[in-house]
KOLVOGU-598261 format. One record per atom (N, C-alpha, C): residue in three letters; residue number from 1; atom name; y, z, x. Coordinates in Angstrom, 3 decimals. Atoms other than C-alpha are relative to their C-alpha. Example, Ala and Ser with C-alpha at 12.3 -4.5 7.8 and 13.67 -1.06 7.14 Angstrom:
{residuo = ALA | num = 1 | atomo = N | v = -1.190 | w = 0.000 | u = 0.890}
{residuo = ALA | num = 1 | atomo = CA | v = -4.500 | w = 7.800 | u = 12.300}
{residuo = ALA | num = 1 | atomo = C | v = 1.200 | w = 0.000 | u = 0.900}
{residuo = SER | num = 2 | atomo = N | v = -1.190 | w = -0.060 | u = -0.820}
{residuo = SER | num = 2 | atomo = CA | v = -1.060 | w = 7.140 | u = 13.670}
{residuo = SER | num = 2 | atomo = C | v = 1.090 | w = 0.730 | u = -0.770}
***
This chain:
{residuo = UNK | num = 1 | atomo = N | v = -1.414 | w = -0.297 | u = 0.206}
{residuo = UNK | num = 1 | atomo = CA | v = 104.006 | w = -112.067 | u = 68.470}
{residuo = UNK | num = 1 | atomo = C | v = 0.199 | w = 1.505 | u = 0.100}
{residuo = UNK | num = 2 | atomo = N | v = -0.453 | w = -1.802 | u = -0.358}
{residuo = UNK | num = 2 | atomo = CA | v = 105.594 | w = -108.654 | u = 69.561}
{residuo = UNK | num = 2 | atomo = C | v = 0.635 | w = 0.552 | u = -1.622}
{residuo = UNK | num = 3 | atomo = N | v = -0.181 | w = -0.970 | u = 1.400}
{residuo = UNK | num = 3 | atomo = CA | v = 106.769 | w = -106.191 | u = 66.618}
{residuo = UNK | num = 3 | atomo = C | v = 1.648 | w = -0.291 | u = -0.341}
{residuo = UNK | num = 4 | atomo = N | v = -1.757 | w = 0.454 | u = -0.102}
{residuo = UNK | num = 4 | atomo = CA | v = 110.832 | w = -107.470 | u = 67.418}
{residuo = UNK | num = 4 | atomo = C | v = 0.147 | w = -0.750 | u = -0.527}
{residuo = UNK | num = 5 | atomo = N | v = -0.095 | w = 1.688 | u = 0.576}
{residuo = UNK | num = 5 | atomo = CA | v = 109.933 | w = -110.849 | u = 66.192}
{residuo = UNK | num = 5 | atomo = C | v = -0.220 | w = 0.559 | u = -1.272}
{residuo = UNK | num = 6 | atomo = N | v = 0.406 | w = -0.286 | u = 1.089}
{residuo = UNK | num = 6 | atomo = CA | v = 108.758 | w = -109.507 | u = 63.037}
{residuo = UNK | num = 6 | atomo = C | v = 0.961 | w = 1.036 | u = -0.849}
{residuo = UNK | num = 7 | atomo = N | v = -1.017 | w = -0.612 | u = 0.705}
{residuo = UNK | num = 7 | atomo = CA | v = 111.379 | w = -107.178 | u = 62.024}
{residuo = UNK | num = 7 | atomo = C | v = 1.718 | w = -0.843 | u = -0.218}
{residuo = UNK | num = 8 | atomo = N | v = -1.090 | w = 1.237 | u = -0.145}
{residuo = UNK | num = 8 | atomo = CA | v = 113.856 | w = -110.327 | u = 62.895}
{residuo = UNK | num = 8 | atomo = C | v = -0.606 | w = -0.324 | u = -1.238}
{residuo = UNK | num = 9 | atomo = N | v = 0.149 | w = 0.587 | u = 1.049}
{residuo = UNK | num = 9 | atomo = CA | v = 112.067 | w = -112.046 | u = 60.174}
{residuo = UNK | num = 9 | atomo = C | v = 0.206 | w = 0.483 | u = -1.231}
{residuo = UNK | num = 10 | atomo = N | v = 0.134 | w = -0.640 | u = 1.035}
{residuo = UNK | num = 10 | atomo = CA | v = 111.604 | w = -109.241 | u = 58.062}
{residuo = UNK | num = 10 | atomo = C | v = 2.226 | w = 0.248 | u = -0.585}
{residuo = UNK | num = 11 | atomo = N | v = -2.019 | w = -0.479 | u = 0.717}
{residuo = UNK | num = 11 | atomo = CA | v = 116.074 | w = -108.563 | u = 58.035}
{residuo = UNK | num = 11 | atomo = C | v = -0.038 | w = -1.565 | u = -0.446}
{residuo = UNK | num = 12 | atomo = N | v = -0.551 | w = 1.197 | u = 0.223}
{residuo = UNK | num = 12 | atomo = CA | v = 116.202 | w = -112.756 | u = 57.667}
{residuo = UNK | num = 12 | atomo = C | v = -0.583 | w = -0.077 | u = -1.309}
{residuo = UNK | num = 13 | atomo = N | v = 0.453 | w = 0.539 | u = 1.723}
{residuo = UNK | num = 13 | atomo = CA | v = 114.177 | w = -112.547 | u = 54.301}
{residuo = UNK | num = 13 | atomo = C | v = 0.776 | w = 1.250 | u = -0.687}
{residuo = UNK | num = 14 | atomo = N | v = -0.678 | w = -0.360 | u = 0.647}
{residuo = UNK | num = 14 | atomo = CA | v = 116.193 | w = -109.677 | u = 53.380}
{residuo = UNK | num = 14 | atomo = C | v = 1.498 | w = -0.228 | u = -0.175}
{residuo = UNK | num = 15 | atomo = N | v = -1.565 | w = 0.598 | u = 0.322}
{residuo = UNK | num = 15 | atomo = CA | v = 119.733 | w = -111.282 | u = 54.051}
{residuo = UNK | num = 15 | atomo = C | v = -0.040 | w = -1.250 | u = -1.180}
{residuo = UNK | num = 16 | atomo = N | v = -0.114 | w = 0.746 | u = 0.492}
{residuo = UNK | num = 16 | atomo = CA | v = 118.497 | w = -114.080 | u = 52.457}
{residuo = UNK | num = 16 | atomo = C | v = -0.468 | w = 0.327 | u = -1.916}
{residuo = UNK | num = 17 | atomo = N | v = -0.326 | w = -0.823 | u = 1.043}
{residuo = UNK | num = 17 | atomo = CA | v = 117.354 | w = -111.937 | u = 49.184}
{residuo = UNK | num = 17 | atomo = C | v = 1.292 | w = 0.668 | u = -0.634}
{residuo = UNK | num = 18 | atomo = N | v = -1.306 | w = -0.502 | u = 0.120}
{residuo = UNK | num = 18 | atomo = CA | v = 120.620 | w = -110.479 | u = 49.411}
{residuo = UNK | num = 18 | atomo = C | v = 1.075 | w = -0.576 | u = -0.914}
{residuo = UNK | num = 19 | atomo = N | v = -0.852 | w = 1.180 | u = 0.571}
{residuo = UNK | num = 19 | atomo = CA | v = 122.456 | w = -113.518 | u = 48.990}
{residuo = UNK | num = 19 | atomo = C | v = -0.505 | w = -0.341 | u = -1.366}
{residuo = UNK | num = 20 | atomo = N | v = 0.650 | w = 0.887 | u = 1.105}
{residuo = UNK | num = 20 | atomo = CA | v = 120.253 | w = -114.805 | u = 46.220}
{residuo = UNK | num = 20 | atomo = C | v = 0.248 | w = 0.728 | u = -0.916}
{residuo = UNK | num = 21 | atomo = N | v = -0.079 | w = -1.403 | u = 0.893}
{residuo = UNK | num = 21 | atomo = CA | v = 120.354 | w = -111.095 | u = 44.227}
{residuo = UNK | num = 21 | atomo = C | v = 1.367 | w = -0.293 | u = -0.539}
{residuo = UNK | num = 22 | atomo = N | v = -1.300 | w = -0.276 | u = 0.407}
{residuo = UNK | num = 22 | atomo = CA | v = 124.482 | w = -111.158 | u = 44.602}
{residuo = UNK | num = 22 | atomo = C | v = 0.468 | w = -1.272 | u = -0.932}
{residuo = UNK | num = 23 | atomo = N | v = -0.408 | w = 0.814 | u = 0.398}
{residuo = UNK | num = 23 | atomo = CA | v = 124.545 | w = -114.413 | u = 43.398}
{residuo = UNK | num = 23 | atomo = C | v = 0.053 | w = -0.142 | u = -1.496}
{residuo = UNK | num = 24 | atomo = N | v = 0.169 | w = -0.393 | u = 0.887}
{residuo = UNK | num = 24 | atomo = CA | v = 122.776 | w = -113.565 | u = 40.391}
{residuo = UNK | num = 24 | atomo = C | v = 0.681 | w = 1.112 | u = -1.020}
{residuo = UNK | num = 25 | atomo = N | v = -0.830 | w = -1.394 | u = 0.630}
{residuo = UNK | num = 25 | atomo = CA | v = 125.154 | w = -110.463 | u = 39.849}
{residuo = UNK | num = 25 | atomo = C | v = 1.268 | w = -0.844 | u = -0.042}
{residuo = UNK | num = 26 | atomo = N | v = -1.127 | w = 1.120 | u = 0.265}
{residuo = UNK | num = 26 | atomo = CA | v = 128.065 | w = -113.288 | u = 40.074}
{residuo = UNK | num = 26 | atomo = C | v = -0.201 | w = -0.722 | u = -1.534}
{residuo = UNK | num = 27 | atomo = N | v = 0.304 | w = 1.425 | u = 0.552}
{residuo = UNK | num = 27 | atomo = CA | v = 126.517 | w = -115.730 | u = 37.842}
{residuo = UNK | num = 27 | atomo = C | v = -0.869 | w = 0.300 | u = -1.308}
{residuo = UNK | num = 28 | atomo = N | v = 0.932 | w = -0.705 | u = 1.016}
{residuo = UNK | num = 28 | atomo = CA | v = 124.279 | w = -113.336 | u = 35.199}
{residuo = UNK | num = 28 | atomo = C | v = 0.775 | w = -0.496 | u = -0.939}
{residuo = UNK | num = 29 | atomo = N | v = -0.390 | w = 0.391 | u = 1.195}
{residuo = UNK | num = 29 | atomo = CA | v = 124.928 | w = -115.059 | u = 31.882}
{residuo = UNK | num = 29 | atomo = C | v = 0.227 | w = 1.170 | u = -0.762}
{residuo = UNK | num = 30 | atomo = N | v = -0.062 | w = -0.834 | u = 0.802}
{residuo = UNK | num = 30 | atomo = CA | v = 124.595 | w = -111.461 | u = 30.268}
{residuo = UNK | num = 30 | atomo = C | v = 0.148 | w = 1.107 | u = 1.173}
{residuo = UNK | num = 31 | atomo = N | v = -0.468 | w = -1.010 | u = -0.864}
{residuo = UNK | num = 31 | atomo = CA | v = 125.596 | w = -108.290 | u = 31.209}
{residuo = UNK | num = 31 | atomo = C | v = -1.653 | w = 1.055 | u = 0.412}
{residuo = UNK | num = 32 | atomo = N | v = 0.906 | w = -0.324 | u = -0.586}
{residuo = UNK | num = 32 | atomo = CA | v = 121.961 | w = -107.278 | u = 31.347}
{residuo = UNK | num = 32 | atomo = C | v = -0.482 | w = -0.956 | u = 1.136}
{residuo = UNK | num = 33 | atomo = N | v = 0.642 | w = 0.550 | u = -1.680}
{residuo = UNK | num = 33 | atomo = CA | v = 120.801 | w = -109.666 | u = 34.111}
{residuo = UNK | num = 33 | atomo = C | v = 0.990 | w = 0.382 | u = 0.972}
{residuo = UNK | num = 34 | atomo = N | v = -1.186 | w = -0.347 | u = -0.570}
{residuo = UNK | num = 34 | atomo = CA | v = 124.076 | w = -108.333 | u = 35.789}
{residuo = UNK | num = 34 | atomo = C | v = -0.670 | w = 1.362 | u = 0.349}
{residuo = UNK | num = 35 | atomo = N | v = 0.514 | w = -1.593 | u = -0.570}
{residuo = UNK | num = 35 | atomo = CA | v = 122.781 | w = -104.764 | u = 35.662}
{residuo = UNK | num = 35 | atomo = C | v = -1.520 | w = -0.123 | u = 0.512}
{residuo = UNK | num = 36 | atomo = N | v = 1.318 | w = -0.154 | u = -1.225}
{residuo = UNK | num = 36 | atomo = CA | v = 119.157 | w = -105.826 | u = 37.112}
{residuo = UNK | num = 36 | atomo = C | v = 0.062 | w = -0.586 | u = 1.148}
{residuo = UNK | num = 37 | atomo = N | v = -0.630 | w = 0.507 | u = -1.139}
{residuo = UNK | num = 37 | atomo = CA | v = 120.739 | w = -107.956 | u = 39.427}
{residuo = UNK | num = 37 | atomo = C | v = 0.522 | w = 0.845 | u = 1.248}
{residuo = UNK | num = 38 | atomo = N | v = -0.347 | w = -1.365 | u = -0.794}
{residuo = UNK | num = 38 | atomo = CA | v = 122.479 | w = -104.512 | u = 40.836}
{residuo = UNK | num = 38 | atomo = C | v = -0.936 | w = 1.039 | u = 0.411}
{residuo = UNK | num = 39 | atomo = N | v = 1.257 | w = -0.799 | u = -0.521}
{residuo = UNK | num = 39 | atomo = CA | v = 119.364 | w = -102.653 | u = 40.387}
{residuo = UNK | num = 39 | atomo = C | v = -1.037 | w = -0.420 | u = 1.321}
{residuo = UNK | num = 40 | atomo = N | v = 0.583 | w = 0.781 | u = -1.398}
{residuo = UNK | num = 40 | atomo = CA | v = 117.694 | w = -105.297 | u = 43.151}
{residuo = UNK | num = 40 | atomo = C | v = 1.008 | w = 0.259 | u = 1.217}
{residuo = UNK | num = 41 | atomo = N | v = -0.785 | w = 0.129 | u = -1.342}
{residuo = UNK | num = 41 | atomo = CA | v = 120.770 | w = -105.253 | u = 44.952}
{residuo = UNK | num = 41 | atomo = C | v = -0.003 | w = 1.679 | u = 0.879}
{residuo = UNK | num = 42 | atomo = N | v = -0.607 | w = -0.997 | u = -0.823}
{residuo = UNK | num = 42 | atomo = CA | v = 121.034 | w = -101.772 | u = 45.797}
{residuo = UNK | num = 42 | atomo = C | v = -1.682 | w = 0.818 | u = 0.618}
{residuo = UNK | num = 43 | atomo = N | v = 1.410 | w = 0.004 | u = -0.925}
{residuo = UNK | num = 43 | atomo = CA | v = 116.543 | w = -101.921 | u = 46.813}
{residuo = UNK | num = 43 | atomo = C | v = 0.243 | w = -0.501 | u = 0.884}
{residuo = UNK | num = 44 | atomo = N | v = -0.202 | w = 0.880 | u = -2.060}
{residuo = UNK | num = 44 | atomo = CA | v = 117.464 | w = -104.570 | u = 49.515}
{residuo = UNK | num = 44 | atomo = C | v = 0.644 | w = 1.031 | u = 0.301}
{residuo = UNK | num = 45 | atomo = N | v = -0.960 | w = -0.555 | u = -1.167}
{residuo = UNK | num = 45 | atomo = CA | v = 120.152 | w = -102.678 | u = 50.738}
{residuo = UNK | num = 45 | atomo = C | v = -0.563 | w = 1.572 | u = 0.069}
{residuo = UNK | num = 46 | atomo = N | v = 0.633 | w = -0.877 | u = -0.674}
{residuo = UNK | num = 46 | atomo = CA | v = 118.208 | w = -99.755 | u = 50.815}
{residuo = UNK | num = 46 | atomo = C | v = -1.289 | w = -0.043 | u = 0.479}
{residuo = UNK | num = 47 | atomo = N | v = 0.807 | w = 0.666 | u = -1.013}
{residuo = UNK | num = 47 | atomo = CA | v = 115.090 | w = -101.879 | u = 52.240}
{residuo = UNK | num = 47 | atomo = C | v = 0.805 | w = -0.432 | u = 1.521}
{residuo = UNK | num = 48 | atomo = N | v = -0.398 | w = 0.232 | u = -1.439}
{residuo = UNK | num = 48 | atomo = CA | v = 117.788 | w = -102.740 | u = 55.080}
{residuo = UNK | num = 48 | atomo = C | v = 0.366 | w = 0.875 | u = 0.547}
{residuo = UNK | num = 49 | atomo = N | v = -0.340 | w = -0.958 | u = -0.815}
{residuo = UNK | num = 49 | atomo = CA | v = 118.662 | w = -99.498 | u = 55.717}
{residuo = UNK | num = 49 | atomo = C | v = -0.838 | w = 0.950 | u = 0.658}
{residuo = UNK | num = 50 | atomo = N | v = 1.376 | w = -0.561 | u = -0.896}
{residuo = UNK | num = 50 | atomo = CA | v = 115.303 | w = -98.493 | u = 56.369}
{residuo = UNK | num = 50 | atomo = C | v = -0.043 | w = -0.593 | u = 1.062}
{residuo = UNK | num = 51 | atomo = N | v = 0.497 | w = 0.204 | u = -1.155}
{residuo = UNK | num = 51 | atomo = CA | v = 114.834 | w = -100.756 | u = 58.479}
{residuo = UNK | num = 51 | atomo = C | v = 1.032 | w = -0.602 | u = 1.695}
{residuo = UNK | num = 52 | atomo = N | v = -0.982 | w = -0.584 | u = -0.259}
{residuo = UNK | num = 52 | atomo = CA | v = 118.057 | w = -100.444 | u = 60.141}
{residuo = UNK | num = 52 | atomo = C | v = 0.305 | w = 1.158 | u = 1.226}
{residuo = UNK | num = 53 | atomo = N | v = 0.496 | w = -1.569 | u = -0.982}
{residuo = UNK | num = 53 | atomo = CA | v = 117.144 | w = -96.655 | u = 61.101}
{residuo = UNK | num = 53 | atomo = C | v = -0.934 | w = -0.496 | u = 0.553}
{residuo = UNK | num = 54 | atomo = N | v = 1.347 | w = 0.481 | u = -0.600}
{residuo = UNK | num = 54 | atomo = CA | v = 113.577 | w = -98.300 | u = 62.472}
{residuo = UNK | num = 54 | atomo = C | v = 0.873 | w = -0.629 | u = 1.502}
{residuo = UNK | num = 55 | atomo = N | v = -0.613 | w = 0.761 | u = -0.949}
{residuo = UNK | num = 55 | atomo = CA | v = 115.623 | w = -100.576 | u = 64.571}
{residuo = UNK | num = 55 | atomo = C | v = 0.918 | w = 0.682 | u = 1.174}
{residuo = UNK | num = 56 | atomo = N | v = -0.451 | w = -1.270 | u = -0.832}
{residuo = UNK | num = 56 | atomo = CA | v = 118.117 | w = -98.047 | u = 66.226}
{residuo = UNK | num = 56 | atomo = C | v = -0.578 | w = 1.012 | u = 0.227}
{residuo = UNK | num = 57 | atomo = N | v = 0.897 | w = -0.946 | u = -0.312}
{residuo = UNK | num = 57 | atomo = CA | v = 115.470 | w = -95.463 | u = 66.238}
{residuo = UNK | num = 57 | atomo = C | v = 1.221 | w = 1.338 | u = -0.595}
{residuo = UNK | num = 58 | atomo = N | v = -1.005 | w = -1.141 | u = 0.454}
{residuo = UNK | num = 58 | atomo = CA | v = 118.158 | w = -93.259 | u = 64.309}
{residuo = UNK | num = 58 | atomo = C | v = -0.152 | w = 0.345 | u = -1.435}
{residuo = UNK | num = 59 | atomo = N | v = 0.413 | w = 0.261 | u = 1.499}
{residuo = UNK | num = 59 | atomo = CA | v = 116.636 | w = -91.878 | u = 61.200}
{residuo = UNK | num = 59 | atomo = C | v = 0.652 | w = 0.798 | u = -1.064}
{residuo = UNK | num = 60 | atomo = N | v = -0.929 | w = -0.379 | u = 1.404}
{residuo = UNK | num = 60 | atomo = CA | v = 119.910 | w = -90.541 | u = 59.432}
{residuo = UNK | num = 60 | atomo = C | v = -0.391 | w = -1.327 | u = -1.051}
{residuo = UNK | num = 61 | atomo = N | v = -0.024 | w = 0.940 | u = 0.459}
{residuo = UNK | num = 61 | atomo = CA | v = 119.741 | w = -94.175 | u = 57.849}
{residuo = UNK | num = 61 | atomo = C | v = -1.355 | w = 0.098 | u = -1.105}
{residuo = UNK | num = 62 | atomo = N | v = 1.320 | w = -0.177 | u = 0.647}
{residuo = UNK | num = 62 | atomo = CA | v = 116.292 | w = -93.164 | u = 56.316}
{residuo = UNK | num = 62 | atomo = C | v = 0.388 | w = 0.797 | u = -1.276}
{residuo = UNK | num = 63 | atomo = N | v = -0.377 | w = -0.971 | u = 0.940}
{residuo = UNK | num = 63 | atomo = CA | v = 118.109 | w = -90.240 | u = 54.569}
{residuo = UNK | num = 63 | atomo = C | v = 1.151 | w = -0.714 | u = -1.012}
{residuo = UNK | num = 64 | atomo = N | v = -0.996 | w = 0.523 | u = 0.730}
{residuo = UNK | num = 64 | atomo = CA | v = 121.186 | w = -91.920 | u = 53.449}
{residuo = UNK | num = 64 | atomo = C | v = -0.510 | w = -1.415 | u = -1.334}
{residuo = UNK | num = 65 | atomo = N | v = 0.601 | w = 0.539 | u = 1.084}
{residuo = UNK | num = 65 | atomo = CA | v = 118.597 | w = -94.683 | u = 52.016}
{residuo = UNK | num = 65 | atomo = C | v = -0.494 | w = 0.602 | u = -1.196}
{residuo = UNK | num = 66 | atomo = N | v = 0.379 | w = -1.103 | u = 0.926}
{residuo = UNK | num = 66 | atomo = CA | v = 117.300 | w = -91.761 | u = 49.979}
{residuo = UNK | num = 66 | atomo = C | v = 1.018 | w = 0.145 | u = -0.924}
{residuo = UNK | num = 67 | atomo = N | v = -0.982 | w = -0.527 | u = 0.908}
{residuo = UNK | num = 67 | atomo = CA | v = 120.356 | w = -90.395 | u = 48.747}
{residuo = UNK | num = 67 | atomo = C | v = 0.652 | w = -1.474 | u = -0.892}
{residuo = UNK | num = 68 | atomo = N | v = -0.199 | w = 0.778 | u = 0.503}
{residuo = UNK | num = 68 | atomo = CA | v = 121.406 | w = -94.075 | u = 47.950}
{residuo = UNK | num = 68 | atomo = C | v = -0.826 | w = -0.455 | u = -1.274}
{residuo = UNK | num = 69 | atomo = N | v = 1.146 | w = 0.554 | u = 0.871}
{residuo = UNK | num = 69 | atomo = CA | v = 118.310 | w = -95.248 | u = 46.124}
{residuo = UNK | num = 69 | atomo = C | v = 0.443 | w = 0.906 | u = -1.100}
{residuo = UNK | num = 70 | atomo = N | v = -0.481 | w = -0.767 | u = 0.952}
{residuo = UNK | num = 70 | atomo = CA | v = 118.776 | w = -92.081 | u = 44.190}
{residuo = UNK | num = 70 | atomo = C | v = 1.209 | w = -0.615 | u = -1.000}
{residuo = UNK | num = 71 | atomo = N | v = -1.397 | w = -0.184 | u = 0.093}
{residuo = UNK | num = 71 | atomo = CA | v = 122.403 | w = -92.615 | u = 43.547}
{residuo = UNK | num = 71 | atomo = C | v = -0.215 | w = -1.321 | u = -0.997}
{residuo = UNK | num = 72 | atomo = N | v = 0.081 | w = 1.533 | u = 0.817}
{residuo = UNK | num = 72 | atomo = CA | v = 121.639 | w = -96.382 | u = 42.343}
{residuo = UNK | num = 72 | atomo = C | v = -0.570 | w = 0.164 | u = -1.119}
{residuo = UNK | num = 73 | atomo = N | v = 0.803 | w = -0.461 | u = 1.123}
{residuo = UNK | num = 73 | atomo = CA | v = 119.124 | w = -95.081 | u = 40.158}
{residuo = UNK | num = 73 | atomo = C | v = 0.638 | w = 0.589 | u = -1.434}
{residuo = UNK | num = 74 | atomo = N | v = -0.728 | w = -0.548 | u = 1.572}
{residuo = UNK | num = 74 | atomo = CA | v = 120.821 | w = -92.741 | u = 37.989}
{residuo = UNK | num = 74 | atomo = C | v = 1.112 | w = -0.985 | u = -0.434}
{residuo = UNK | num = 75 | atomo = N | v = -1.498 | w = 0.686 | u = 0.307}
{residuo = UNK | num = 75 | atomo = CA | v = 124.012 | w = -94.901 | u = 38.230}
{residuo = UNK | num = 75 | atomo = C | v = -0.286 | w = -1.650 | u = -1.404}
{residuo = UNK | num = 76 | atomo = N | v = 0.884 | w = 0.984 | u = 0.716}
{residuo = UNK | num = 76 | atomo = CA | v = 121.555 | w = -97.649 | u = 36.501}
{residuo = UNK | num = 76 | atomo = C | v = -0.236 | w = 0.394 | u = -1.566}
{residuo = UNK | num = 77 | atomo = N | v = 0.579 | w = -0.962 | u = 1.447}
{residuo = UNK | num = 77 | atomo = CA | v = 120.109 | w = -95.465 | u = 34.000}
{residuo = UNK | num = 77 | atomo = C | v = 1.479 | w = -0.079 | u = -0.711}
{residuo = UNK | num = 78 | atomo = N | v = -1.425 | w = -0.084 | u = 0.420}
{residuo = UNK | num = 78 | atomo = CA | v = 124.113 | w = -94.862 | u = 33.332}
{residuo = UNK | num = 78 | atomo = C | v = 0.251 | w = -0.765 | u = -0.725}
{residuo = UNK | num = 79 | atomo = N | v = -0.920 | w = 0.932 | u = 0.360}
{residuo = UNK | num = 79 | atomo = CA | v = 124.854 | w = -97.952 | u = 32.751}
{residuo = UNK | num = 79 | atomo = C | v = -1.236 | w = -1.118 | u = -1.664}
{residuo = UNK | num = 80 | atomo = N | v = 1.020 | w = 0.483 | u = 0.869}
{residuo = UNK | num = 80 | atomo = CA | v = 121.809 | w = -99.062 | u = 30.494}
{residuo = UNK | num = 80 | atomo = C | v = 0.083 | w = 1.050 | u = -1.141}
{residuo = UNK | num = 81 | atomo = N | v = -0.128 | w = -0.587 | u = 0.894}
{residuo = UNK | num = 81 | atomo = CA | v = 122.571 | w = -96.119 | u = 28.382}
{residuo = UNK | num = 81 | atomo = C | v = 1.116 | w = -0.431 | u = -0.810}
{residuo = UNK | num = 82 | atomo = N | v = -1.023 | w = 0.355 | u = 0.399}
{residuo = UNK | num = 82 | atomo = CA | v = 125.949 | w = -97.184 | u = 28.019}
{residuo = UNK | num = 82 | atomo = C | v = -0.093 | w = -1.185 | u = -0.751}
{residuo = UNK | num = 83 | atomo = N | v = 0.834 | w = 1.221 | u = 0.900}
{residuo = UNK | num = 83 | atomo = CA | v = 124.487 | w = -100.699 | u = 26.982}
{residuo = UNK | num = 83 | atomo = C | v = -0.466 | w = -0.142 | u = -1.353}
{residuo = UNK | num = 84 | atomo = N | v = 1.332 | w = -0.198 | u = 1.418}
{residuo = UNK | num = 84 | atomo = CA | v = 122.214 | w = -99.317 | u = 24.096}
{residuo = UNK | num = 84 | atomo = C | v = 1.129 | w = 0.340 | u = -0.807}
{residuo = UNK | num = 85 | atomo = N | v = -1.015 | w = -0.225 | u = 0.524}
{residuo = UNK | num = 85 | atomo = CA | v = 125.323 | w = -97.460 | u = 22.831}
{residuo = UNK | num = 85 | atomo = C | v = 0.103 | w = 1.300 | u = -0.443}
{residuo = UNK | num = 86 | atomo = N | v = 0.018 | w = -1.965 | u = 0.053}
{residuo = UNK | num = 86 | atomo = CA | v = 124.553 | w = -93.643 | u = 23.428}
{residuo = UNK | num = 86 | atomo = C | v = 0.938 | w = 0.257 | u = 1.098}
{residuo = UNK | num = 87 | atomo = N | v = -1.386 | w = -0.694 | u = -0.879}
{residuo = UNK | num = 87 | atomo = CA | v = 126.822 | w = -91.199 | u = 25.584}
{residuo = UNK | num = 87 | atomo = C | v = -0.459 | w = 0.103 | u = 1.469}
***
């Protein structure tokens, strides 16, 4: 199998993660499985934007996964602080 077939598979197990993640951020009985639900969601989508840039051979998409991941990160931390019931 050539390297095309394999990055096909590799976006079809991440759409299909996708779906399964958001569903969980729908459907989280608590507002913590809600916020790890978001914390997954915003790895796929910066696992698809890696591979994304791979695919177009355009590796802003590499950077913007960066600044995203980041961005999700603290925004996480944010919201888990807010949770506990500090500032």
């Amino acid at each position: 199998m050539n390297v095309e077939m394999y990055l096909y598979i590799v976006l079809a197990v991440l759409v299909l993660s996708l779906l399964l993640v958001f569903y969980r951020f729908l459907v989280g009985p608590t507002v913590s499985d809600r916020v790890v639900a978001l914390d997954a969601l915003t790895t796929v989508i910066t696992a698809g934007l890696v591979l994304l840039g791979y695919l177009y051979q355009r590796y802003i998409y590499v950077d913007v996964a960066l600044i995203y991941a980041v961005l999700g990160f603290i925004g996480v931390l944010a919201i888990a602080r807010y949770i506990e019931g500090g500032l």
